[in-house]
C-alpha positions in Angstrom: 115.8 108.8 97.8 111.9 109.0 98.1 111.1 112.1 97.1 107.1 113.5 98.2 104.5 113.0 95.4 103.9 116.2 93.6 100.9 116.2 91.2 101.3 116.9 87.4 100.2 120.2 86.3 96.9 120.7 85.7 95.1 123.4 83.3 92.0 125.1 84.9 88.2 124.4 83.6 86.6 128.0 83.6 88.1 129.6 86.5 89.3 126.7 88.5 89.4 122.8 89.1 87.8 121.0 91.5 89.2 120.5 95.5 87.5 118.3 98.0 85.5 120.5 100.7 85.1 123.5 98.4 81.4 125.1 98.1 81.3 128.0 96.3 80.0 131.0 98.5 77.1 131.4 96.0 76.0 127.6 96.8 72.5 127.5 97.0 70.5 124.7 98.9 69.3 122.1 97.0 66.2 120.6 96.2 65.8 116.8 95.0 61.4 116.2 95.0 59.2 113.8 94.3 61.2 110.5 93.6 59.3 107.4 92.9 61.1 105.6 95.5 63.6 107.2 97.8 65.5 104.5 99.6 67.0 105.9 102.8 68.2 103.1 104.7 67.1 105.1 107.6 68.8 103.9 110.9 71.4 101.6 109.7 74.7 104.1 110.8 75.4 102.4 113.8 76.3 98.8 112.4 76.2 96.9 109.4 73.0 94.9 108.4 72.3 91.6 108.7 70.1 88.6 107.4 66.9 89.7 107.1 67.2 93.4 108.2 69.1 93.4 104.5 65.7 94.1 103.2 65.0 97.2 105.0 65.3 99.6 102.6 63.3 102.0 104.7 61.5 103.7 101.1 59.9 106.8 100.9 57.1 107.3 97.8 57.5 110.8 96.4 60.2 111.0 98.0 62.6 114.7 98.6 65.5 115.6 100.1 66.6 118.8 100.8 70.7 120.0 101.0 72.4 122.7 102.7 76.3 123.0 102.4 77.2 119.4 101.2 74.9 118.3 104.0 71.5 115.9 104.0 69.0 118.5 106.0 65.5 116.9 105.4 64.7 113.3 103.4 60.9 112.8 103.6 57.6 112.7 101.8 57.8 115.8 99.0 54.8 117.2 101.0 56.4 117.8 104.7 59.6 118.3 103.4 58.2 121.9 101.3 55.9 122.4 104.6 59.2 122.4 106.5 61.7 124.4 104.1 58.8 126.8 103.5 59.5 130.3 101.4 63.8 129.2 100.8 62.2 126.6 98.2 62.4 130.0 96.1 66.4 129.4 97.1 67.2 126.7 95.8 68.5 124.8 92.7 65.2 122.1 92.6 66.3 118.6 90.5 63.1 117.0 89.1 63.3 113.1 90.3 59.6 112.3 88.9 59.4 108.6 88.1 62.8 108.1 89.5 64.8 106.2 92.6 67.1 107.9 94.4 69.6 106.0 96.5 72.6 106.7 98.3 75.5 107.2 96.7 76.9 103.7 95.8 80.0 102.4 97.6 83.1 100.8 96.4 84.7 99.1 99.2 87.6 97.3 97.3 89.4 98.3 94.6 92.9 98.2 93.2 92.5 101.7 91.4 95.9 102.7 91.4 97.6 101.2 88.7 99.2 101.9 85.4 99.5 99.3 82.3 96.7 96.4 81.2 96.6 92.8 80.9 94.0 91.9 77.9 96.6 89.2 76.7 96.0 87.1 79.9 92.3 87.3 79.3 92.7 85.3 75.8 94.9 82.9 77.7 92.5 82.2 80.4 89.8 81.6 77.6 92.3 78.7 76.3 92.6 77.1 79.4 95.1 78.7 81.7 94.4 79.5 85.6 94.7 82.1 87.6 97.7 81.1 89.5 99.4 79.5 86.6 99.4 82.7 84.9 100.6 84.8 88.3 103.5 82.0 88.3 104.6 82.1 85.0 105.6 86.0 85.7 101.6 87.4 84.5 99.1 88.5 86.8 99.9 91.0 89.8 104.1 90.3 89.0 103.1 92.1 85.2 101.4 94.9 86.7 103.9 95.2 89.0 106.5 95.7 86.7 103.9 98.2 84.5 103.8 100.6 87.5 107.4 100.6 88.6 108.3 101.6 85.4 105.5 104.3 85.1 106.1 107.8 86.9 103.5 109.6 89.0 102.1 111.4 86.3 101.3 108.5 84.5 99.9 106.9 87.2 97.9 109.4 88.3 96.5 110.1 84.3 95.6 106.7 83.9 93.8 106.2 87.3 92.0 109.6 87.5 90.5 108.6 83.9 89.0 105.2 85.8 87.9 107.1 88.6 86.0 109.3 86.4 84.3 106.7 85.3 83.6 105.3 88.7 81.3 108.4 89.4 79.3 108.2 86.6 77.9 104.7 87.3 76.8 106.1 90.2 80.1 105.5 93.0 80.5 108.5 95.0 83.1 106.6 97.5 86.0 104.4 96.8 88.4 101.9 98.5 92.0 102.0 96.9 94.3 99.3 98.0 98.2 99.6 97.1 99.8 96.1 96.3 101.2 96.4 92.6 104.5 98.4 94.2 106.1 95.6 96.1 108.7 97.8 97.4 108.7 100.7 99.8 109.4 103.4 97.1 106.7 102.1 94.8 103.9 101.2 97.6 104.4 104.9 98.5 104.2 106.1 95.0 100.5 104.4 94.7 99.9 105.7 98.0 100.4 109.0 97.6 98.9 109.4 94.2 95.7 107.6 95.8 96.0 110.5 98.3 96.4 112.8 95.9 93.1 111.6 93.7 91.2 112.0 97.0 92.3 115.7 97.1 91.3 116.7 93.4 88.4 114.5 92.4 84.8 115.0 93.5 84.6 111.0 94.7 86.5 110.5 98.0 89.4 108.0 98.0 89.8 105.7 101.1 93.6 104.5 101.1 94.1 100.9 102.1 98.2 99.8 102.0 98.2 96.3 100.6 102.1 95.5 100.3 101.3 91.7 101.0 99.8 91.3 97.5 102.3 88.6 96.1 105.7 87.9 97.0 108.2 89.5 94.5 109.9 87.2 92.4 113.5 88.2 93.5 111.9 86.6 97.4 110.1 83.5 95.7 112.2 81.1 97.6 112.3 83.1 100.8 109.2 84.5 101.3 109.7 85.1 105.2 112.4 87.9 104.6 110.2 89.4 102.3 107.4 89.2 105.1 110.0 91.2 107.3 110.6 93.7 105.1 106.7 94.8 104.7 106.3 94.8 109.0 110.0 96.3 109.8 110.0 98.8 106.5 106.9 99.7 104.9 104.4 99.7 107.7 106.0 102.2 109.5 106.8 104.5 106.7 103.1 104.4 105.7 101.9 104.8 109.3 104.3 107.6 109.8 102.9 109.5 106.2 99.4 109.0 107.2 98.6 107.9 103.9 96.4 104.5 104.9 94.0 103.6 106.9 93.9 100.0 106.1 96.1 97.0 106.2 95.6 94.3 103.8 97.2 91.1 102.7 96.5 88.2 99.9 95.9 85.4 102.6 96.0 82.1 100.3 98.1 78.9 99.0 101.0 80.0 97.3 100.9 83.7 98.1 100.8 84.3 102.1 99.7 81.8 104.9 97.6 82.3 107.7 100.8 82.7 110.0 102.3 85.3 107.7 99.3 87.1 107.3 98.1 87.0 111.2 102.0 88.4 111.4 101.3 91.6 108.6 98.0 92.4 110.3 99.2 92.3 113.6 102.1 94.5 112.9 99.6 97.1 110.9 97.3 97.3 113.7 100.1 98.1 116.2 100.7 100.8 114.0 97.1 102.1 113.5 96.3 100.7 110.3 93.2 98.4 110.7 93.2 95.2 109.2 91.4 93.7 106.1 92.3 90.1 104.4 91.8 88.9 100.8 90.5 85.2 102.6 90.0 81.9 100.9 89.8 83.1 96.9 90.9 79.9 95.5 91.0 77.5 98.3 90.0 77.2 101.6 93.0 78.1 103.7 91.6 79.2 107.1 91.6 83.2 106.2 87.7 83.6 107.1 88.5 82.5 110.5 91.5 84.6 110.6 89.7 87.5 110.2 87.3 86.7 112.9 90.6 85.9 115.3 91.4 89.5 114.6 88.6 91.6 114.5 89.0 92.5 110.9 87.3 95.4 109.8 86.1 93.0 106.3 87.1 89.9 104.6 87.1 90.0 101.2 86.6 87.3 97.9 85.5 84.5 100.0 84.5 82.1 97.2 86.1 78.8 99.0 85.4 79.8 103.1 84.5 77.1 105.1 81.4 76.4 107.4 83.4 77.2 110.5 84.9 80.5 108.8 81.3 81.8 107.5 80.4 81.2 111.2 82.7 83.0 113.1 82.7 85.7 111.0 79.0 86.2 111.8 79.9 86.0 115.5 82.0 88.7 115.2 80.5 90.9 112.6 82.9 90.9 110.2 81.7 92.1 106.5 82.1 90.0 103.7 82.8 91.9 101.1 81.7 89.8 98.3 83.7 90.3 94.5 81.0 88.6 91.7 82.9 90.2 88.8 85.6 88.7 89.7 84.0 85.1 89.7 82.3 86.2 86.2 85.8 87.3 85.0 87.7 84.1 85.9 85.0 82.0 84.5 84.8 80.8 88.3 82.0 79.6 90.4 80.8 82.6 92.8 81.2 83.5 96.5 77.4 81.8 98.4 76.4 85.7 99.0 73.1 84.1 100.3 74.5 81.6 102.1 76.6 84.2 104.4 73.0 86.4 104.5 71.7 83.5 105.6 74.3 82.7 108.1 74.0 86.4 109.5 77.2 87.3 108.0 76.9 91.6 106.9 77.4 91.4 103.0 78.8 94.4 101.8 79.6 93.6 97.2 82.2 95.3 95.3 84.1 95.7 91.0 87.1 94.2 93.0 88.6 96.4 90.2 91.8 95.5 88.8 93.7 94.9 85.7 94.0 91.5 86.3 90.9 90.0 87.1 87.9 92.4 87.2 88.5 95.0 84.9 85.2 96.6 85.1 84.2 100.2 87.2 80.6 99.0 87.3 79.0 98.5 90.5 75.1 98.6 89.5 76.6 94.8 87.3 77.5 93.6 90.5 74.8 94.2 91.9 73.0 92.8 88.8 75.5 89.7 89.4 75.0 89.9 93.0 71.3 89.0 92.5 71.9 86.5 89.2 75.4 84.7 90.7 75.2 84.7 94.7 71.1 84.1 95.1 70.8 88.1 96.4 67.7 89.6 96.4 67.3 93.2 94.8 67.1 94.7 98.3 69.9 92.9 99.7 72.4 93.9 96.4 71.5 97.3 97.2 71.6 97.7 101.1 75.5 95.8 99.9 76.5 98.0 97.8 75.4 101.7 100.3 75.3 101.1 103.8 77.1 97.9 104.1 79.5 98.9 101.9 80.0 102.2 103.9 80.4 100.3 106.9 82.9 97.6 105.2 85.7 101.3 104.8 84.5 102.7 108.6 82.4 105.4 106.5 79.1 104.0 108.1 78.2 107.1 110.3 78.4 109.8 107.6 77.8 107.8 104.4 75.8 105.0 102.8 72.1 106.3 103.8 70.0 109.2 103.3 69.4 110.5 106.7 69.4 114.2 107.9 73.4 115.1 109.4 75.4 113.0 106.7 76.8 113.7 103.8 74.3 114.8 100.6 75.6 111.7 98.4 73.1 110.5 96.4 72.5 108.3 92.8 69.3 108.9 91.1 68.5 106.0 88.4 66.3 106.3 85.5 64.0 103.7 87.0 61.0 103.5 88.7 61.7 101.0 92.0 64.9 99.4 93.2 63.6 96.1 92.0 63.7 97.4 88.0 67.5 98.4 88.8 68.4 94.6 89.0 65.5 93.2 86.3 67.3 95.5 83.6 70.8 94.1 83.8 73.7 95.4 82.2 71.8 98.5 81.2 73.3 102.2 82.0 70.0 103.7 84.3 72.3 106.8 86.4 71.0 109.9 85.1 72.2 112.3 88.2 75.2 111.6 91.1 75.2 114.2 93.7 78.8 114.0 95.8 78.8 116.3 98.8 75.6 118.2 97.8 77.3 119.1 94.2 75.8 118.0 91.2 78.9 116.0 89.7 77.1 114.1 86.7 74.2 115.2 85.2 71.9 113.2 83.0 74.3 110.7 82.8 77.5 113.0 82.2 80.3 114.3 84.3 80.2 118.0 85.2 83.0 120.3 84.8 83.4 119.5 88.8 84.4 115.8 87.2 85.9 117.3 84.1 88.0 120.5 85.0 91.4 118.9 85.2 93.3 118.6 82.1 96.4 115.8 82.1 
C-alpha cells in the first residue's frame, strides 16, 4: 500500500518554522540602495534569450530596488527610486549594497536533489580508469543510489536533502528543479515526489518537481527493457499526473539506457497527461535526442555534450533551451558541452550543478558559471543571463522569476563584488553576502537566517 507522505516532526525556531507564502503582518517594505551594478535583465519575461541579446544585462549604476509583500515594486537608479517611495523610506528595513551587484536570484534548472546515500568510492574508481557507463553497468552509478533510497524512509530522505537544499540558498539559488529517477518503481518515484513537494512547502527556496522515472532501466528489466517502458507510461505517469506532484516529464535518452523511440514514447505519454516534457539528450554519444526534443516541443534539453549539427539546429528553430551541465563534464574528467557554439547557433543557454550523487556532487551554481566561462567559451554576461532569466525560462518560471522588474517576485543575490565581470574573474571563491527569497532576507552576510534554519530534523 502507498501510504501519503507525512513530514517528520519538526521543533520550532523561536516561535515558528518557516512556510512558503507567509509574511509576517509586521513585514515592513524593503529597501536594497545604491548597488554598484544592479543587473535587471529588464524585458526578457516573455521568452528566453538568444545569441547576442545574451549580453543584455540591462545594468543599473547605483542601483535600488524597493519591496512590498514579497513583491519587486520599483528597480531603478537610488535617486528616482527615494523620489518615488518618498516619506515610507522611514518604513522600511534599508540593506546597504554600496560597492555591491545585485542580481536575480540565481536559478537551478536541473537537479537530482532528492536522494539519500553517496557514491565517493566511484569517484576514486573513475580516477583509475573506469567510465561512466562501466560503472552504471557493473551495478554503481544511478542502480547504487537506487538501492540507497529504497532502503531509506522519508524522514531520511527528506533530512538529507533539506540539508543540500540549505546549502543551495546560500550560494545564492533561490529556485530549484528536482527531478525523481533514483525510485525506479511507482512507490519509490512517489516517495521522492512527495518529499520534493514537501521541501517546497517548508523551505524558503521553491522546489519545481520534474518526474524522471526513465532514468535507467532496473536491473530486474535489463533484458526487457520495453516492459519496463510500459510500466512508467501505463503506471507511474498517471499516478503522478493524478497527485499533482510534477510538472515535468523527463527521460535519460541515450545508448544503453533509453532510445529515441522509447523516449519519444515516455514523453508523449507524459504530455497527454499534462506533464511537459524535458530529455537528458546526447550525454555520451550522439543518439538523435537534440532533435527529439525539437520533434516535440520540449520545454529544455539537457547535457548535450555529443549533439549533432543538425540537433543544435533544430533546437534553435524551435527554441528549445539547452540547459548546459559544465560540472558534470569537470566531474567525469570529460570534454564540455560547445556552450558557445549553441549561443552562436541561436540556441537559449540556460547552465545548471546538474546535482547528483553520481556525477556532479556540487550545490554551486556561481562555479558553473565560473566553468561556464572557463569550459564552454561563455562570456561573463552570457553565464549569468544562463543561470537567471534563461534558467527561469528553462522550469516555465520566466514571467515571475529570473529578472528584476517591477510585478515579479523580490528574489535577489547580492555578491560581494563590484561588476558581474569580477564574479567570473574570481573563480571558485564564495562572493554571496545577502539572498533575498520572496522579499525575506533568508541569508545574511553570507549565512542562513532562522527563515533557513528554524527546522530541526
Amino acid at each position: 500500500m502507498i501510504r501519503p507522505f507525512k513530514p517528520p516532526g519538526r521543533k520550532a525556531y523561536a516561535s515558528r518554522c518557516y512556510r512558503k507564502g507567509e509574511i509576517p503582518l509586521n513585514s515592513k517594505p524593503l529597501l536594497i540602495r545604491q548597488a554598484r551594478q544592479l543587473v535587471t535583465l529588464k524585458g526578457s519575461s516573455d521568452a528566453p534569450l538568444r545569441g547576442k541579446d545574451m549580453e543584455a544585462l540591462q545594468i543599473v549604476e547605483d542601483g535600488s530596488v524597493w519591496i512590498e509583500e514579497g513583491i519587486i515594486r520599483l528597480a531603478d537608479q537610488d535617486e528616482a527610486v527615494l523620489r518615488q517611495v518618498g516619506d515610507r523610506v522611514r518604513e522600511a528595513e534599508v540593506i546597504d549594497a554600496t560597492g555591491c551587484l545585485v542580481t536575480p536570484g540565481l536559478v537551478d534548472p536541473h537537479t537530482h536533489l532528492v536522494f539519500a546515500g553517496s557514491r565517493e568510492n566511484e569517484f576514486e574508481m573513475r580516477l583509475k580508469g573506469s567510465t561512466y557507463m562501466e560503472i552504471m553497468n557493473a551495478g554503481g552509478g544511478i542502480h547504487a543510489t537506487t538501492s540507497a533510497t529504497q532502503k531509506a524512509d522519508r524522514d531520511q530522505i527528506f533530512r538529507e536533502s533539506r540539508k543540500r537544499l540549505n546549502q543551495f540558498v546560500t550560494h545564492g539559488v533561490t529556485t530549484v528543479e528536482a527531478k525523481s529517477g533514483y525510485g525506479l518503481t511507482l512507490e519509490h518515484e512517489l516517495k521522492q515526489l512527495e518529499v520534493a513537494k514537501e521541501l517546497d512547502r517548508d523551505h524558503p527556496v521553491d522546489v519545481i518537481s520534474t518526474f524522471m522515472g526513465a532514468h535507467a532501466v532496473p536491473a530486474a528489466y535489463k533484458d526487457r527493457p520495453d516492459d519496463f517502458v510500459d510500466q512508467v507510461i501505463e503506471e507511474m505517469i498517471p499516478e503522478v499526473a493524478r497527485r499533482k506532484i510534477a510538472e515535468f516529464n523527463d527521460v535519460f535518452c541515450e545508448r544503453g539506457v533509453f532510445t529515441p523511440e522509447q523516449s519519444r514514447r515516455i514523453l508523449e505519454a507524459g504530455r497527454k497527461h499534462g506533464l511537459l516534457p524535458k530529455i537528458h539528450a546526447d550525454e555520451i554519444e550522439p543518439c538523435g535526442g537534440a532533435e527529439l526534443a525539437a520533434e516535440l516541443g520540449a520545454v529544455s534539453a539537457d547535457h548535450l555534450l555529443q549533439a549533432s549539427e543538425e540537433g543544435i539546429q533544430r533546437m534553435a528553430e524551435k527554441g528549445v533551451v539547452a540547459v548546459l551541465l559544465p560540472g558534470t563534464a569537470f566531474f567525469l574528467m570529460a570534454e564540455s558541452a560547445d556552450g558557445r557554439k549553441m549561443v552562436d547557433a541561436g540556441v537559449p543557454v540556460a547552465l545548471s550543478t546538474d546535482c547528483n550523487p553520481g556525477s556532479s556532487p556540487t550545490v554551486s551554481l556561481p562555479l558553473m558559471m565560473n566553468l561556464g566561462c572557463l569550459k564552454m567559451g561563455m562570456t561573463p554576461a552570457e553565464v549569468l543571463t544562463a543561470s537567471t532569466i534563461n534558467a527561469a525560462h528553462a522550469i516555465r518560471r520566466g514571467h515571475e522569476i529570473g529578472s528584476v522588474e517591477p510585478g515579479k517576485k523580490a528574489d535577489l543575490t547580492i555578491f560581494d563584488v563590484s561588476n558581474y565581470m569580477s564574479l567570473q574573474y574570481r573563480y571558485g571563491s564564495h562572493h554571496v553576502n545577502t539572498v533575498i527569497k520572496n522579499g525575506q532576507v533568508v541569508v545574511r552576510n553570507g549565512e542562513p537566517s532562522p527563515a533557513v534554519t528554524s527546522a530541526s530534523y
